[in-house]
N, C-alpha and C positions, 0 to 999 in steps of 0.2 A: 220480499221481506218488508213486512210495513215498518214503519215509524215505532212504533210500540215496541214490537218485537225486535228492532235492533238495539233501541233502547236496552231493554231487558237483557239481553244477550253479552250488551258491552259491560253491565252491570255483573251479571252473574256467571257469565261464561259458558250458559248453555240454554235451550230452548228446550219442552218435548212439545212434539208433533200429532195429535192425538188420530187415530183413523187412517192413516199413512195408506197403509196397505188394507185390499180387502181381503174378505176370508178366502177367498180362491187362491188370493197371493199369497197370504200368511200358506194355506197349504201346500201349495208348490215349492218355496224357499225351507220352507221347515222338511217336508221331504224328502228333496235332496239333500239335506245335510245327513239327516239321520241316514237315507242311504248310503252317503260318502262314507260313514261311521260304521257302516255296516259292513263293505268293501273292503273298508280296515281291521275289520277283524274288533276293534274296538268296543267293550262293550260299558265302559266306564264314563269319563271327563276326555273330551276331546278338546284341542286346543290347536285349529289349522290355517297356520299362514295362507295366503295367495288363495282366497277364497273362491275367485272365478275360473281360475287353474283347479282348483279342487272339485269344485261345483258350477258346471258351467250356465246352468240354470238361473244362477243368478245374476245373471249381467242386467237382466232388466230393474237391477236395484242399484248398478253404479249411478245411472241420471234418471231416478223414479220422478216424474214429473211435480209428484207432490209436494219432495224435496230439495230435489237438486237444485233451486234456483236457491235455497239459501245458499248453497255451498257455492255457487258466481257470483251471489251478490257480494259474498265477505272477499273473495281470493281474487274473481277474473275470470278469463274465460283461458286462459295458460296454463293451464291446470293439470294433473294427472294423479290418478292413485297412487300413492309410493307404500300404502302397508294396507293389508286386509286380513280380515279372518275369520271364521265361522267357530261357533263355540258350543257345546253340549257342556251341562253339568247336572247330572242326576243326583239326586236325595243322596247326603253326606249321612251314613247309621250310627260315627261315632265322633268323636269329637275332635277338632282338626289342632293340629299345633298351631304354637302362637308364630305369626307372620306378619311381616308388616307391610303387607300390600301396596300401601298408598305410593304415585306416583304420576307423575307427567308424561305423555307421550312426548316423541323424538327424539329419545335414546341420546344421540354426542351429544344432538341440538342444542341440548342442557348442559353441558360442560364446556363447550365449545364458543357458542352464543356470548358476548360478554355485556350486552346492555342489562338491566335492570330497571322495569321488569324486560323480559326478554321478548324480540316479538313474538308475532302469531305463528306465522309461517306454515299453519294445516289446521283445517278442520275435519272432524270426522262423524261422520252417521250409525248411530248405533239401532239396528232394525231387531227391535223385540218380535222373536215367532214363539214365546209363549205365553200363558199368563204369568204377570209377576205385580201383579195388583195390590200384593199384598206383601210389608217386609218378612225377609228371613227366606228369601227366594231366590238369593243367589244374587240380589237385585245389586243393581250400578248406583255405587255409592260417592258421594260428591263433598265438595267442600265449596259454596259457591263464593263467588267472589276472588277466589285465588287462582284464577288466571294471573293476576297482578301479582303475583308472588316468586320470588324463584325460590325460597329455601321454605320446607315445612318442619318445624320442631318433631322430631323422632327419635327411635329408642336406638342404642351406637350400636346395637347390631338387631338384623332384619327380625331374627328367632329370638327376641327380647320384649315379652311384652308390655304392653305400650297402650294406650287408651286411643279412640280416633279423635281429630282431634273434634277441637271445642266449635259445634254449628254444620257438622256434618249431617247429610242426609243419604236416607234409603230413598232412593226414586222410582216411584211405584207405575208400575203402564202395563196394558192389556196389549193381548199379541195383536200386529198393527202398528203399534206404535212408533215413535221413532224422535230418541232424543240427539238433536245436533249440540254440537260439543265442541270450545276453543280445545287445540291440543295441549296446552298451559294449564287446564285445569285440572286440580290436585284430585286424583278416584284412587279408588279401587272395588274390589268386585269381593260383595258382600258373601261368606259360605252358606248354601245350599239344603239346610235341615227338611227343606219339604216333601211332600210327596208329589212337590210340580217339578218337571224336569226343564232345565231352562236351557233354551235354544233361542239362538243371538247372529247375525250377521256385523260386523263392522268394517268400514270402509272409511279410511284415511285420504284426506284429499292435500296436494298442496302445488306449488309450481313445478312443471317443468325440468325448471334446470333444478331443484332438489334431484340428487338417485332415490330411485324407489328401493323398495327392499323385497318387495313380492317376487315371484322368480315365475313370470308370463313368458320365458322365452318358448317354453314348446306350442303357445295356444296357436300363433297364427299358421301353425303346422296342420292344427286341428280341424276337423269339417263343423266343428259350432262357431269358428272366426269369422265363415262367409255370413253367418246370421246376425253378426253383431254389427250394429250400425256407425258409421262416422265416428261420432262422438263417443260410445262405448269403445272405439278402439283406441281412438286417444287417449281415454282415463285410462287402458290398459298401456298407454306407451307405443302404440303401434301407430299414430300420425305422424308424417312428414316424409320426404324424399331421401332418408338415409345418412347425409350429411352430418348429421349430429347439430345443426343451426337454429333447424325448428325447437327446439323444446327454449329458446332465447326469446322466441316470440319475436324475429327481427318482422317475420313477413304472416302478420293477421289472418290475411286469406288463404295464404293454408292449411290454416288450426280449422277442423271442421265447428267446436264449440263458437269461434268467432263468427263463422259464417254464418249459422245457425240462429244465433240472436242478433245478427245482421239484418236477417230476414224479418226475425218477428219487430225489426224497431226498438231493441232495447239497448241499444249502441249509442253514445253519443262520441261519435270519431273511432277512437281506440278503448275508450275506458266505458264500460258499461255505466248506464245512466242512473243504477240504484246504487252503485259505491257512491261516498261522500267524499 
């Protein structure tokens, strides 16, 4: 993460990533999902948790090299997925009730949490696998700047409608793309009226000792576990010797993420050298 860019990031609370993925990948992640979709009998809006449990295919997008170094630079190298999920929303034919989408990721985090503003505590990678170049595409809609916010003015119940608020945006990105996101900042996820059917990966990143929420326990049962490397089984929760001590981060050397930028020199002691 340059200078600039975390600049930007502390400012507005999110990055996009333009070219993330090539079209080989965009076709493989977007494949399997519609397959999973298809498995399910599904022929509608799909909405699935534990995305690498779902579709194992994707594991090569937990640490895509392109990105994942923003997601160490902000958190650490302690790290783990605690929420993911793959997402289909085809062409909406009539017109949806009124809903008030908007929200913060972290579910208690937000009720529980008592600073103001609250921290960070997760970021997450949202990987666009189709075109949404254009608003009115289902597109991920943002409020920038309101990471720093804990409460957003809304209507006193959710099926009350309500305007978005004032300075909101549609964020527009070609399949590839890939916008990083504090989990504090205020979205929601624009309805659908196009004839582009929008297909999305997202991956929640945060420490360790957070519980995940994904439910990976059957993977390493699986024969796609032996494929996944070090550091993709620790974002899936599967690093350390059992104990339950690792995910504390007492002992470095056995987090493979630490090792790993160990090697490459981006370490200075314990604390990675692009944190500030």
């Amino acid at each position: 993460m340059t200078e600039d860019e975390r600049d930007q990031f502390e400012r507005d609370g999110y990055l996009v990533v333009r070219s993330v993925l090539t079209d080989d990948e965009v076709a493989v992640a977007r494949a399997a999902i519609l397959r999973f979709r298809e498995r399910r009998g599904a022929a509608g809006a799909l909405h699935q948790l534990s995305a690498v449990t779902a579709c194992p295919e994707l594991a090569f997008l937990l640490d895509h090299p392109r990105v994942f170094g923003y997601v160490w630079s902000l958190l650490g190298w302690n790290i783990h997925v605690y929420h993911s999920h793959v997402d289909v929303h085809p062409q909406l034919t009539r017109r949806q009730p009124d809903w008030w989408h908007w929200h913060q990721d972290g579910g208690r985090q937000n009720r529980e949490l008592e600073t103001d503003p609250r921290p960070r505590m997760s970021v997450k990678l949202a990987y666009w696998l189709s075109d949404v170049s254009e608003p009115g595409r289902g597109n991920f809609t943002v409020l920038p700047g309101s990471h720093r916010i804990n409460w957003l003015p809304g209507p006193p119940r959710r099926d009350v409608a309500w305007p978005a608020p004032q300075g909101a945006v549609q964020i527009t990105a070609n399949a590839g793309d890939v916008v990083v996101f504090d989990r504090r900042l205020w979205h929601a996820r624009s309805d659908n009226y196009s004839p582009v059917t929008r297909v999305g990966a997202f991956f929640g990143y945060t420490y360790r000792w957070v519980a995940g929420r994904d439910d990976v326990g059957g993977l390493p049962r699986r024969p796609e576990w032996a494929t996944f490397s070090p550091v993709q089984r620790q974002l899936l929760g599967g690093a350390g010797n059992g104990d339950g001590d690792h995910a504390w981060g007492h002992e470095p050397s056995t987090t493979p993420l630490y090792g790993e930028l160990a090697n490459r020199g981006l370490l200075d002691g314990a604390i990675p050298a692009l944190i500030r």
